[in-house]
C-alpha positions as CSV (number, residue, x, y, z in Angstrom):
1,X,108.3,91.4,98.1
2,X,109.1,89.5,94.4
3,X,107.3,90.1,91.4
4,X,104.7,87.6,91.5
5,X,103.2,89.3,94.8
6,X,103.1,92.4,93.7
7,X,101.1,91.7,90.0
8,X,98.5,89.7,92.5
9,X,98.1,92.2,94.8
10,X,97.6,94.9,91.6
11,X,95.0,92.4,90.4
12,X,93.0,91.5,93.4
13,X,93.4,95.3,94.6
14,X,93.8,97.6,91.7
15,X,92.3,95.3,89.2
16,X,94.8,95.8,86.7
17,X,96.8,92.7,85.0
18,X,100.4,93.0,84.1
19,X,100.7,93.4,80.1
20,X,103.9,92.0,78.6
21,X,104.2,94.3,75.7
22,X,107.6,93.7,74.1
23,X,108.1,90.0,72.7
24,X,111.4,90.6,72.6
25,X,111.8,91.0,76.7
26,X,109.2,88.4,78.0
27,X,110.5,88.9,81.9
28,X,109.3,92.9,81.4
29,X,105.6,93.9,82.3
30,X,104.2,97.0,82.8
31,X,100.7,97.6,85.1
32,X,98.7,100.7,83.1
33,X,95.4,102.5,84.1
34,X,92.4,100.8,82.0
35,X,91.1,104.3,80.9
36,X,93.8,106.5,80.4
37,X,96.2,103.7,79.0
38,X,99.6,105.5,81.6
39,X,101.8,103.2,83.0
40,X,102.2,102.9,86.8
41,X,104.2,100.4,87.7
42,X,107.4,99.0,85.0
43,X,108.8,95.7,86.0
44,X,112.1,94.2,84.6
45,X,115.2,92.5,85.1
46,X,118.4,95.1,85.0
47,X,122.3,94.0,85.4
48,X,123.4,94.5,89.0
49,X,126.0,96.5,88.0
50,X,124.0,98.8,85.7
51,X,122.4,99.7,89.0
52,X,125.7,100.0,90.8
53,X,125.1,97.2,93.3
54,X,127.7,94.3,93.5
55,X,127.7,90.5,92.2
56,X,127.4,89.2,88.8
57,X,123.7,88.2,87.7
58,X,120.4,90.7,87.0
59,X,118.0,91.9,89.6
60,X,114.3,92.8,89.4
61,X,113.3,96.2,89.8
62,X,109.7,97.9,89.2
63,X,110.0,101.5,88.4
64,X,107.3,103.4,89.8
65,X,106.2,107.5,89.8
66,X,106.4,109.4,92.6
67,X,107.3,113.1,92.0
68,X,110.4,114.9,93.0
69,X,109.8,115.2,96.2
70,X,108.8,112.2,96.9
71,X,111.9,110.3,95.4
72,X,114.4,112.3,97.5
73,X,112.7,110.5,100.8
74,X,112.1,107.2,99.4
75,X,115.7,106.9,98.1
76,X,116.9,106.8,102.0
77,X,114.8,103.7,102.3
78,X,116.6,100.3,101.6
79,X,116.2,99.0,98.0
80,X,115.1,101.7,96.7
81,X,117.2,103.5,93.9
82,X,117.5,106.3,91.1
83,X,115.1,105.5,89.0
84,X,116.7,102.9,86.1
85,X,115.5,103.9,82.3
86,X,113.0,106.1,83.4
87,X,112.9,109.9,84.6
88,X,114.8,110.1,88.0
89,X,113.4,112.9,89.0
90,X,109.8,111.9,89.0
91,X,110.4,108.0,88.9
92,X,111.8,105.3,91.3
93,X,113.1,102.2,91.2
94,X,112.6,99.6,93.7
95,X,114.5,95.9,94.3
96,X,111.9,93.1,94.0
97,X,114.6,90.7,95.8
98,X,112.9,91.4,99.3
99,X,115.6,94.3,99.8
100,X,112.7,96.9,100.0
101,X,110.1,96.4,102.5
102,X,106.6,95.3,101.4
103,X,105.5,98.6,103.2
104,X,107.6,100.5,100.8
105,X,106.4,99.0,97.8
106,X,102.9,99.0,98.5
107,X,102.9,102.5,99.7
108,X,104.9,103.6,96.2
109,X,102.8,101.5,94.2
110,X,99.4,103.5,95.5
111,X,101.3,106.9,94.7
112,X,102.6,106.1,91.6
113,X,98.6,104.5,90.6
114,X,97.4,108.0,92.5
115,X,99.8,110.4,90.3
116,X,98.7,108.8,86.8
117,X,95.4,108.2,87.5
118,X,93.2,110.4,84.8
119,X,92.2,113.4,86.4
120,X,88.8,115.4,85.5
121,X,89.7,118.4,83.5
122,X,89.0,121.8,84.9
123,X,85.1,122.9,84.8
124,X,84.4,119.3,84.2
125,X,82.5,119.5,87.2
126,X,80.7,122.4,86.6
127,X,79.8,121.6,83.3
128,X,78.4,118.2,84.2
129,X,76.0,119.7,86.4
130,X,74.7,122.0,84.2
């Protein structure tokens, strides 16, 4: 999967644009939740061997959340690495140079949209139904 696929399918799907925040780094993006304003998904080009992979030249990666626990797992998979500028505990990143499946990315992409969605507080609920 490159980039261009994925923002489309966060568009049409999600509904969310990609938002090119620093004029300084044109090629980085991030996807963000309408409401609450968190990030999901950070795309941008990194140095090969800033990621430890061979060749010369830059790669790009989208950095998405998926917990601890989750990261562990999705690490085995191929093209998926620590997570680069970001928390690599609770972060990922993944290869947008059709390394990692589009299964993988997809499924991370829902988690990571899933884990910083805006929750309702507690008694929320209950207090709207009063």
């Amino acid at each position: 999967m490159q980039k261009e696929e994925l923002l489309a399918y966060a568009a049409e799907t999600l509904g969310d644009e990609a938002e090119y925040l620093w004029e300084r780094l044109p090629d980085c993006c991030v996807l963000r939740h309408a409401q609450n304003g968190k990030w999901y998904a950070v795309m941008m080009p990194v140095a090969r061997r800033k990621l430890g992979l061979a060749g010369d030249g830059k790669v790009t990666v989208v950095n998405f959340k998926c917990g601890p626990i989750l990261s562990g797992s999705y690490r085995e998979k191929p093209g998926v690495l620590p997570a680069y500028h970001m928390s690599r505990a609770n972060w990922v990143s993944v290869l947008l140079d059709g390394t990692a499946s589009r299964e993988t990315v997809l499924e991370l992409l829902g988690i990571s949209y899933d884990l910083t969605r805006q929750m309702p507080r507690r008694g929320a609920k209950a207090k709207a139904g009063e």
